[in-house]
N, C-alpha and C positions, 0 to 999 in steps of 0.2 A: 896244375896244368890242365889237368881235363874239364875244370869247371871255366878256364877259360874256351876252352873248344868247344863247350856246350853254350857257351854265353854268345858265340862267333855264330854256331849252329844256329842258334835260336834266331838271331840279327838277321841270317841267311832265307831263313822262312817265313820272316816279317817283310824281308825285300822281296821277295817271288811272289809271296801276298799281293801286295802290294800291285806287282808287274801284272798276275794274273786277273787277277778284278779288272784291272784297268782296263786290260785286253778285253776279255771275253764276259764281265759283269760277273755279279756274286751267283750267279746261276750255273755257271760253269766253272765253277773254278773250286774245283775236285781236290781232296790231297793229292791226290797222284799225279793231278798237272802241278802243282806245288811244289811237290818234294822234286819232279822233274825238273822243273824251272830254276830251285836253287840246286841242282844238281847233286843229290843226296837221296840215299833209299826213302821211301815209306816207312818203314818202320822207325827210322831216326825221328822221322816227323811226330809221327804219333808217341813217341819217347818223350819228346820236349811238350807236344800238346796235346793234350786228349782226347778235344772233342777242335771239330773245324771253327765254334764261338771260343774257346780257346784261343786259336792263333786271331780271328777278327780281332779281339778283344787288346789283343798285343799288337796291333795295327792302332788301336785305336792311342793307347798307352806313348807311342812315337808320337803321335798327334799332342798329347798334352805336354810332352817336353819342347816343344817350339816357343812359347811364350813367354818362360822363362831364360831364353834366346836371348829375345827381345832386351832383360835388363843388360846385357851388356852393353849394348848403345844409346842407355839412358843416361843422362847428365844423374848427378847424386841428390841433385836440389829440382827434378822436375816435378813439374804441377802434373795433380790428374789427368789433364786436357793434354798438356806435354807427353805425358805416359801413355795415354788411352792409343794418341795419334800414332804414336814410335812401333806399339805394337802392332797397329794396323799394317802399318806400311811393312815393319820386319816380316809379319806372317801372308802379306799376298806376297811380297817380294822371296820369301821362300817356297811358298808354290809355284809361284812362275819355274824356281830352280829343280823345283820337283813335279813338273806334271803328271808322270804316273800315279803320285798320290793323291794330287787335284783330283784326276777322274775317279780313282778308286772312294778315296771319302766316303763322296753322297753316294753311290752305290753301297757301301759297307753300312751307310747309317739308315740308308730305304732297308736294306733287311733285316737291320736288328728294328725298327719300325712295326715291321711284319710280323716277325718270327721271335722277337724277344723281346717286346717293349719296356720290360722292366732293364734290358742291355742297352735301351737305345736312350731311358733316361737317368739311366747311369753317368753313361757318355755324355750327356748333354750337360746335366748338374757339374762333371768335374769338370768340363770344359771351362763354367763360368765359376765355379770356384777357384780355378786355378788365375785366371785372370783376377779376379777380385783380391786373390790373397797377392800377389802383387802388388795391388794397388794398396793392400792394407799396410806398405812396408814404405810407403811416399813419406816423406817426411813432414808434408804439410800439417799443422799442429790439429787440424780439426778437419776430418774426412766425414761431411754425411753419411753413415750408414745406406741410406736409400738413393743416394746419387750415386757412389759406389757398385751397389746391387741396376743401376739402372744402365748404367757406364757399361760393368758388366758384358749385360745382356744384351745391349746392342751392339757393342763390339764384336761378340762370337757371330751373330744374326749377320751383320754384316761381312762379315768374312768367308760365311759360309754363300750369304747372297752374292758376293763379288766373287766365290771361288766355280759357284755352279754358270753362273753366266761367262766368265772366262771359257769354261769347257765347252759353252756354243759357240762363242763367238773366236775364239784363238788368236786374238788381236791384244798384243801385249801395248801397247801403246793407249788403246781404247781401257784397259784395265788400268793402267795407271792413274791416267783420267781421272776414269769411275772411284777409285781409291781415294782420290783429293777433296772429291764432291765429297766422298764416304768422312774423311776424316775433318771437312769443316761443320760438317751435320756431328760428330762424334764430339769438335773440341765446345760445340757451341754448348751443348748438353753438359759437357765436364768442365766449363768455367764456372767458375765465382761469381756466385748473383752479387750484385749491387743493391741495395735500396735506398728509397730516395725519401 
């Protein structure tokens, strides 16, 4: 029972993470407005994480489980192009449901940029590999390697590019949009060449 109250804890200070970046940027956003904000001492904080890249870094970990989201609303038989587009739309259509974490994001990943770049291409690489190992699970009998890796790369790029402009513009309607344009540039790249 206590590893569940610590597992509960821990969720709680990834959520206040979260709230407080958004709010005030990674500059201010102190353990002790954290452990404030999920309403639990300081010390409980520093219990579950040790250092403040610690809880970032568990911020960022919530990030890579959204994509695998995504295969629940995949048909069993889609194409890369099928697959690529599904997860585009499931993961802006989940920031839309999450803007605190929209704005937090690019704030969290500008600091570990700065202050840990070996943390910021951590985050980057599992981002795309997690998307890729995805893709590496389609049933299509023969996956390019390098179409794969390109799929990839510009899916997170894109995501990350439709999730920052979202946070100027807050026009949910105009992000959809931009998402349609994003996933007929994404399916065109992840079809099956022809030759003639």
């Amino acid at each position: 029972m206590a590893r569940l109250g610590a597992e509960l804890r821990r969720q709680d200070f990834v959520e206040a993470t979260v709230k407080v970046v958004a709010e005030h940027g990674v500059a201010k956003a102190t353990t002790r407005r954290i452990a404030a904000a999920a309403g639990s001492p300081l010390a409980s904080l520093h219990y579950l994480f040790h250092t403040k890249e610690d809880l970032f870094y568990a911020v960022f970990e919530l990030l890579y489980s959204v994509p695998q989201q995504a295969l629940e609303h995949s048909p069993a038989s889609a194409t890369l192009a099928d697959s690529a587009t599904g997860i585009l739309r499931h993961l802006i259509n989940w920031f839309i449901a999450h803007p605190e974490v929209a704005a937090a994001q690019p704030e969290l990943f500008n600091w570990a940029l700065r202050n840990d770049p070996e943390l910021a291409n951590k985050v980057y690489v599992q981002a795309i590999d997690g998307i890729e190992s995805i893709f590496r699970e389609l049933p299509e009998d023969q996956l390019d390697d390098h179409l794969v890796m390109a799929v990839s790369r510009l899916l997170v790029q894109l995501v990350d590019g439709l999730v920052v402009a979202w946070c100027v513009h807050r026009d949910n309607d105009r992000l959809q949009a931009e998402t349609e344009y994003a996933c007929q540039a994404l399916s065109l790249l992840a079809s099956p060449r022809t030759t003639s």
